[in-house]
N, C-alpha and C positions, 0 to 999 in steps of 0.2 A: 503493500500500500504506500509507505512512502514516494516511491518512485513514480507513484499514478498523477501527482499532482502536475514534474514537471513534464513530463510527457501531455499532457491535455494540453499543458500549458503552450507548449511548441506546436502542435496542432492548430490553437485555437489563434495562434497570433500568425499562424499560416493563414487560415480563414480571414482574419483582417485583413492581411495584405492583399490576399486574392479577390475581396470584395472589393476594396479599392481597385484594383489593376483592372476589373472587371468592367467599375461603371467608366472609366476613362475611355476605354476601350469601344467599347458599346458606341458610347456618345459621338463616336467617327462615323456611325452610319445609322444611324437611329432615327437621324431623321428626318432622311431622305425622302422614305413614304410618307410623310408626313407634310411635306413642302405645300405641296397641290392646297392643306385645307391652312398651313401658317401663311400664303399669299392672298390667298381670299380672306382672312377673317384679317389679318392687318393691311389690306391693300398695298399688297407689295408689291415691284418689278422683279422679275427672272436676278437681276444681277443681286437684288437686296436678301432675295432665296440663299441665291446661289452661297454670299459669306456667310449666311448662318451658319452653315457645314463648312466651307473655306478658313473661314476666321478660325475658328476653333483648331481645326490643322495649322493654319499658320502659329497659331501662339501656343502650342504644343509640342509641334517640333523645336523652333529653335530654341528654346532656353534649357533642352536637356543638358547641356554639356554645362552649365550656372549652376543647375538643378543637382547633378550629380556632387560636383564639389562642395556645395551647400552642405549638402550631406556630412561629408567630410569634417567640413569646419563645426558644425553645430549639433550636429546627431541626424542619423539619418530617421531615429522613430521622430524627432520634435518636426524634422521639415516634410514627412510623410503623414505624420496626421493635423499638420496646419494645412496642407493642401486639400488634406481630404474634407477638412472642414470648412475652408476656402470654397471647395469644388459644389460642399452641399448647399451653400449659402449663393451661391451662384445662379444653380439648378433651382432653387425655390424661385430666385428673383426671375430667371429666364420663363418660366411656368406662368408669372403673372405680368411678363414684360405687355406693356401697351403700343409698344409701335413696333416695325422692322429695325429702324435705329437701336432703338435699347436692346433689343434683341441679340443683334448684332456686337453689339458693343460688351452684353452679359457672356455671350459664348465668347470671348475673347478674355475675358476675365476667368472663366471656366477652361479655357484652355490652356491657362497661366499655371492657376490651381493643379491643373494634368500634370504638367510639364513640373511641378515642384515634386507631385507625389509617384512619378511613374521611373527612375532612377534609384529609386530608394529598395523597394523589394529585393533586389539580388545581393545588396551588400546586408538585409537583416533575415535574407534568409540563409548564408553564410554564417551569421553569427546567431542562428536558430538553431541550425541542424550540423551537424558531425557529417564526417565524410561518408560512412555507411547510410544514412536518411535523406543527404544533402539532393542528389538522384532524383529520389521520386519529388521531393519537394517540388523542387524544378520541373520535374514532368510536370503537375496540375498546373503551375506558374503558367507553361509553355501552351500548356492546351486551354488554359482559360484566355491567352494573347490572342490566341486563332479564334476562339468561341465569342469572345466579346464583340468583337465585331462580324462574323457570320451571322452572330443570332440579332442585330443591331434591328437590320430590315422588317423581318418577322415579329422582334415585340412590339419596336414601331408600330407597322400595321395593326397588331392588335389594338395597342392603348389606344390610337386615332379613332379607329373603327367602334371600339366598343364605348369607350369617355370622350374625351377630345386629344388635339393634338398638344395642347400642355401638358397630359400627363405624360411625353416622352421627356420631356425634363424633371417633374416631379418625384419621376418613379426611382430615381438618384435618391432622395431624400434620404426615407427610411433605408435605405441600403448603406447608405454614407452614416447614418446613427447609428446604426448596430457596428458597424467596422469599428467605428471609432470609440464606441464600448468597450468592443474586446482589445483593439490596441493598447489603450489605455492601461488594459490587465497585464495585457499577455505579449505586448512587444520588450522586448527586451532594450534598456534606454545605455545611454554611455554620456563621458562626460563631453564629448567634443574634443577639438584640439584649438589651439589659439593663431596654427598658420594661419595669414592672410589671404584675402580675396584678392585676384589678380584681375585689376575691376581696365583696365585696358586691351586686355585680352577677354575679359567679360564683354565688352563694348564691339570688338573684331570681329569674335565671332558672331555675336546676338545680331549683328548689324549684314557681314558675311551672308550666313546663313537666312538670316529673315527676307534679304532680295532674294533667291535663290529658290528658298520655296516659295514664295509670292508668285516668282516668274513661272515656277511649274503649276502653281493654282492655276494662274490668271492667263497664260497662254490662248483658250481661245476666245476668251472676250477684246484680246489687246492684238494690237499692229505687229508682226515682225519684228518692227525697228524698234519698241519701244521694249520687248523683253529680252533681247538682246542688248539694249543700254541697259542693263537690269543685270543681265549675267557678267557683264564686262567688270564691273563694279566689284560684286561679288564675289569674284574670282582673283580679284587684286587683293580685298579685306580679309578674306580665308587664305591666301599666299601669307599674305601680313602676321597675319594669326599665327601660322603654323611656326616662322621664323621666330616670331617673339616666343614661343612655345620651347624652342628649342638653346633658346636662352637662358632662360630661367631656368631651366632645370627639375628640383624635384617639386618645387613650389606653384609650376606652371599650374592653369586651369588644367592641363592634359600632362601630364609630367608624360617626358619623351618616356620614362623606362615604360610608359603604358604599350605605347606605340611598338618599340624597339623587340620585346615579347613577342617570338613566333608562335607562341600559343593563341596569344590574346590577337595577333594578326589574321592566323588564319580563321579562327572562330566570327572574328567582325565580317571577311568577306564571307563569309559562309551562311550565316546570320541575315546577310545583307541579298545573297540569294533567297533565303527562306521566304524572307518579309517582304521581298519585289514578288513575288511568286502567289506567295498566301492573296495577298491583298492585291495586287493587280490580277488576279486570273478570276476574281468572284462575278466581276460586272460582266465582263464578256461572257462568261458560263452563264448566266442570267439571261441577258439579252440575246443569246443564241438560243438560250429553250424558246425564249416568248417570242422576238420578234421574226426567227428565222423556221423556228418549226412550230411557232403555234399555240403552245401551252399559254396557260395562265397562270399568274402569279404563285398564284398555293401548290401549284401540279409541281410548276418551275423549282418554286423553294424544297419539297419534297423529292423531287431529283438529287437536289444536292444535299439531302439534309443527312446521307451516310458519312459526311465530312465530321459533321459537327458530332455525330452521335459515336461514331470508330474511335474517334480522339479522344473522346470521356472514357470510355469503356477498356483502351487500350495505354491509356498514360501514364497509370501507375504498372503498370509491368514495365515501361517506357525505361519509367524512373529507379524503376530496381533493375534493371538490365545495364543503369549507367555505373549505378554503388556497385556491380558483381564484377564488369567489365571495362570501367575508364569510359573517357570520352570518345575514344576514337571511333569503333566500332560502330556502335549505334548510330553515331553523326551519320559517316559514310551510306549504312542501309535507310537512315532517315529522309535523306537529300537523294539517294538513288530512287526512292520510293515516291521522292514527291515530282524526280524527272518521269518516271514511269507513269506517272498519274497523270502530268501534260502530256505525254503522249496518248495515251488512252481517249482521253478529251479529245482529242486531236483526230485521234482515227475516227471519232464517232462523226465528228464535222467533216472530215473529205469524205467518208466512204457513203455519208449519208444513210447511217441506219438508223433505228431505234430511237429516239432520244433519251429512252430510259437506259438504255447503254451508259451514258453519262451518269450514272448512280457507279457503276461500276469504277469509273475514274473517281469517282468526288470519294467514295470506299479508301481508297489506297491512298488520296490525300490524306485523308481521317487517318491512316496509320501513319504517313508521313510529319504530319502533324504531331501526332503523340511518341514517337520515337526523337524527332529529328531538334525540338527546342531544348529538351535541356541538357546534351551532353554540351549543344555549345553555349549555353551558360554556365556550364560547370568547369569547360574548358578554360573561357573567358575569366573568368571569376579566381580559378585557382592559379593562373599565368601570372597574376600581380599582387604588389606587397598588399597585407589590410590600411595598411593607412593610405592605400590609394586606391583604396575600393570602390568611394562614391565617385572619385572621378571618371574611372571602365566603367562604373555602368552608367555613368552620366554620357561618357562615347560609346560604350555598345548600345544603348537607346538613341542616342542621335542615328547613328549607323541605320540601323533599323527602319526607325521613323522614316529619315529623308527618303533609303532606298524604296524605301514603299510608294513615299510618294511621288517619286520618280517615275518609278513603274507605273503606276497607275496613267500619268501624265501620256510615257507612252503607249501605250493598249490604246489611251481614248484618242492619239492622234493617229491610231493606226484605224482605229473603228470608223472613224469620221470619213474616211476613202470610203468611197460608194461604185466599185467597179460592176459589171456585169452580173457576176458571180456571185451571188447576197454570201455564199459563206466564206468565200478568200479571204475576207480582213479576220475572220475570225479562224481558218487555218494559220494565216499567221502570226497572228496573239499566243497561239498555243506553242510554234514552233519557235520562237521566241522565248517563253516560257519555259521551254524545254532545256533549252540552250543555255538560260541561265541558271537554271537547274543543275545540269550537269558541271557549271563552271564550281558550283557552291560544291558537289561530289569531289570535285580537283581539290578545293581549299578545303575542305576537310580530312583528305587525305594526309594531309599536313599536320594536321590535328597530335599532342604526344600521346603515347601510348599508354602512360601509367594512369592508375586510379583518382 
């Protein structure tokens, strides 16, 4: 009996974390189907839609690499659960916003909130779990990053359909008060440390990075010339960054030994295929059930819903499969499973069969998904010293974040070609897809051997 206490206790401050990482996650797509009845009931334009969802990405992504070091400096439970209290207080205000302005302007504050508390989970699940537990941890971590946003669309739909379209922000609330319950208990706190913020390199990159993803949001509402003044910029600020980065030393926002780590290298590119993959192959899979073979939404989402359901069901064996055998392994079969799985997709669009055939591909995602995230968090995680914890995972969630929304950026400009052939753009989404896939199989291979 003594020993039952802290065992629940490590459990249940898993559960906080996971509820947090959960509604962040979500909130990237949630409220997409919901757009249609928040422009009619606020009189809004296509473009004032459009930031609800934008904004919130933008002010998400970039301040991970702030967010991570925060950590560092101050404790990663104090700036994990001021986000998540942040993020609730946000979501109530979004739920009662009166115009598309405020609206806009609350998801952007909500995606600040994101951005403090989504960095934090890998460096206090680290100091949760022992290297035997540390595995499966990460497995539920990695299948709830895939989940929160798969299932986004779907409860969407419901809360609009059955209440209104506020309760897609509401429904954060009580999920954000019970997390922040059990954190309270059950996260394990520290004192901090007194290094400094490197608030110039705070500034490079914030500023870097913030044109950057702006210019992959906003690409097709803007001219050519102007998101290309946009990346010129930003590729100056992020050169800038990186130099100053590499000055400073251990103190940097990014301490080079983060970088310099071939562990923690090949895990970021591999990671970076995951997250281009996961998240850019959902919309196209979607819009090829409905718009190219017919289905409707519920049929559509039930095609794909083996994704979501394989990954629950398969992520704690995932996760004890990394504690028995290191990261290597698992990474490799994870990332070759999730290239098999665009191919599969793929064959079902040329050859033109079935479109339930596509259950079979979104299947072997679903294992991909629950094998493939957390050897390389584990990788990533165990490649660097503790006292620069929250800055990896403040770079392995930039990594992540941007590459996704990268991806995404390009599917939709390869979608928007309207050749003969309604399904060629969507042959080569997949084959695209694929290709990055196997790249992640390469940088995994890289991956060390040991436990």
């Amino acid at each position: 009996m003594p020993r039952a206490r802290p065992v629940t206790g490590r459990w249940a401050g898993l559960a906080a974390l996971l509820a947090g990482f959960f509604v962040i996650l979500l909130d990237t797509t949630i409220v997409a189907v919901a757009s249609p009845r928040i422009q009619q009931d606020l009189r809004a334009g296509v473009a004032g839609v459009f930031w609800v969802t934008a904004g919130y990405l933008l002010a998400f992504s970039v301040p991970l690499l702030v967010a991570g070091r925060l950590g560092d400096r101050y404790d990663p439970k104090r700036v994990f659960l001021a986000g998540m209290a942040g993020f609730a207080v946000a979501s109530a205000l979004c739920g009662v916003a009166p115009s598309i302005g405020w609206l806009v302007l609350l998801r952007v504050v909500q995606g600040l909130a994101a951005a403090a508390m989504a960095p934090q989970p890998l460096t206090l699940i680290r100091r949760l779990f022992g290297a035997g537990e540390r595995g499966r941890a990460l497995g539920l971590w990695g299948t709830v990053a895939s989940a929160g946003a798969l299932l986004g669309p779907l409860l969407g739909g419901v809360l609009t359909a059955a209440l209104d379209w506020r309760w897609v922000f509401l429904v954060n609330v009580p999920l954000c008060g019970a997390a922040l319950l059990l954190g309270l208990r059950w996260i394990p706190g520290s004192p901090g440390r007194a290094a400094g913020l490197d608030l110039p390199g705070a500034l490079l990159s914030t500023a870097g990075l913030g044109l950057l993803v702006w210019a992959l949001l906003a690409w097709r509402d803007l001219p050519a010339a102007v998101i290309a003044a946009a990346c010129g910029p930003a590729a100056v600020l992020l050169v800038a960054f990186v130099a100053r980065e590499r000055r400073l030393g251990p103190v940097a926002l990014t301490p080079p030994a983060v970088l310099r780590s071939p562990g923690f290298r090949a895990a970021s590119v591999a990671v970076a295929a995951l997250g281009t993959v996961v998240i850019a192959s959902a919309l196209p899979a979607m819009l090829y059930l409905q718009e190219v073979r017919g289905l409707g939404p519920l049929e559509a989402a039930l095609v794909m819903a083996p994704d979501a359901v394989i990954a629950a069901l398969l992520s704690p064996a995932g996760g004890r499969w990394v504690d028995r055998a290191g990261p290597r392994r698992p990474a490799v079969v994870g990332l070759a499973l999730l290239t098999a799985s665009m191919l599969l997709i793929g064959l079902v669009v040329v050859l033109d069969v079935h479109p339930w055939w596509s259950a079979c591909g979104a299947a072997v995602l679903g294992a991909a998904n629950a094998v493939a995230w957390s050897p390389l968090s584990v990788a990533a995680m165990a490649a660097v010293d503790p006292s620069a914890a929250g800055a990896a995972s403040g770079m392995f969630s930039t990594i992540r974040q941007v590459a996704a929304v990268t991806g995404a950026a390009v599917t939709g400009a390869v979608l928007t070609v309207r050749p003969a052939a309604p399904i060629a753009p969507f042959a080569v989404v997949f084959a695209l897809m694929a290709l990055i896939a196997a790249a992640g199989v390469a940088a995994a291979v890289r991956l060390p051997r040991t436990r």
